[in-house]
Each structure stands twice: as structure tokens, then as C-alpha cells.
C-alpha positions as CSV (number, residue, x, y, z in Angstrom):
1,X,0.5,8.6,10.2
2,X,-0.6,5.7,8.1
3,X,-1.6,7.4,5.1
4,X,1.6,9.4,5.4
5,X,3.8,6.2,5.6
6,X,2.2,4.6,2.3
7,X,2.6,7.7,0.5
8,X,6.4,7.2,0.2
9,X,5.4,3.1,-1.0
10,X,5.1,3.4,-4.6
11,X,3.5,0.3,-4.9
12,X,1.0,0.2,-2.2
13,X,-2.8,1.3,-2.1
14,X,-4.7,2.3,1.0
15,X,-8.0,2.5,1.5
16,X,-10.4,3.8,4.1
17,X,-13.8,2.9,4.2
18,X,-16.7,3.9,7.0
19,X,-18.9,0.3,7.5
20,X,-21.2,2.5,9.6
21,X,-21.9,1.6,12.9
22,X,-19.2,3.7,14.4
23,X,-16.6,0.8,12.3
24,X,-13.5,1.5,10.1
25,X,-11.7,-0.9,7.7
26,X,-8.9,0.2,6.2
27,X,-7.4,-2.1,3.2
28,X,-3.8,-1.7,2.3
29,X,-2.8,-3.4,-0.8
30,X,1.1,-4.1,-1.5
31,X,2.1,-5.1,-5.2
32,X,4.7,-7.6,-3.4
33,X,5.2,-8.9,0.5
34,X,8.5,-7.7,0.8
35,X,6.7,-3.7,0.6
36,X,4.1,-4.8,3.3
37,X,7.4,-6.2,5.2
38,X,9.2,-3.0,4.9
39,X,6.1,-0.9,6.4
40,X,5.8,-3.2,9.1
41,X,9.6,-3.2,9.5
42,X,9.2,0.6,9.5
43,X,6.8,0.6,12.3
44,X,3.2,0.3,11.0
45,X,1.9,-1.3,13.9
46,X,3.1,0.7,16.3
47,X,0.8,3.2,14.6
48,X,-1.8,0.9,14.4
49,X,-2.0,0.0,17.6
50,X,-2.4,3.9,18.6
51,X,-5.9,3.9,17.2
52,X,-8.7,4.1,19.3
53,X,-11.4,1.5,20.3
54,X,-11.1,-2.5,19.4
55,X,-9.1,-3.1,16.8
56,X,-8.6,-5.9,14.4
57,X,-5.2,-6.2,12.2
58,X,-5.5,-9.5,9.5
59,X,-3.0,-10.1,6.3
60,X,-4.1,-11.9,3.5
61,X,-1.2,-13.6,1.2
62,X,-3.0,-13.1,-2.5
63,X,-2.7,-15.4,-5.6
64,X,-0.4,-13.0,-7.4
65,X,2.4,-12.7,-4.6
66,X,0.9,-9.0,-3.4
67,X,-0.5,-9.0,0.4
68,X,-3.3,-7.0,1.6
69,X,-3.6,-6.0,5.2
70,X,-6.6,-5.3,6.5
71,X,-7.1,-3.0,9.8
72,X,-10.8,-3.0,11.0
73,X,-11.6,0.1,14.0
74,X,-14.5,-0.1,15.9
């Protein structure tokens, strides 16, 4: 559902990475905050919060104006 929401964000990246040890991260970039706004807006953490296990949710506001949320699933 995720993937499927930043597929119609032009300027956004997502990426899914296993850290082993049964964790997740996934890193979604945004160009500019108002995108990462809109998703949220749009519902991303009610999706978010329909993983499974602990998980962590953390946005960091980048030098060039883009933000990068980061969702860590254990």
C-alpha cells in the first residue's frame, strides 16, 4: 500500500532495505516537505501503522528543503 501510494508522487523515492535480524527500514525521500505532507495528509500512517511487529516512524528535515521519512519494522 505504501509503495502503491508513492508511485503516484513524482518526486519521492522509496526504499526497502532488510537490516537482517528479522528488521525492515524503509527510507522515503521527498524532493520537497509539502510532498511528504501530502502522503501523510493522504493517509500514510494509517498504513504504517498496519504493519506488523514494533515499529518506529522518524522524519528528518534535510539541508536542501526535501524530508526523508524513515519507517524501521522489527
Amino acid at each position: 500500500m505504501i509503495d502503491s501510494m508513492v508511485a503516484d508522487t513524482l518526486h519521492a523515492d522509496l526504499v526497502f532495505a532488510d537490516t537482517g535480524g528479522g528488521m525492515t527500514d524503509i527510507n522515503l525521500t521527498n524532493r520537497d516537505l509539502t510532498s511528504l505532507e501530502n502522503m501523510i495528509d493522504d493517509g500514510l500512517l494509517d498504513y504504517v501503522s498496519m504493519l506488523d511487529g514494533d515499529v518506529d516512524v522518524g522524519i528528518d528535515f534535510n539541508d536542501n528543503g526535501s524530508g526523508t521519512m524513515t519507517i524501521t519494522q522489527e
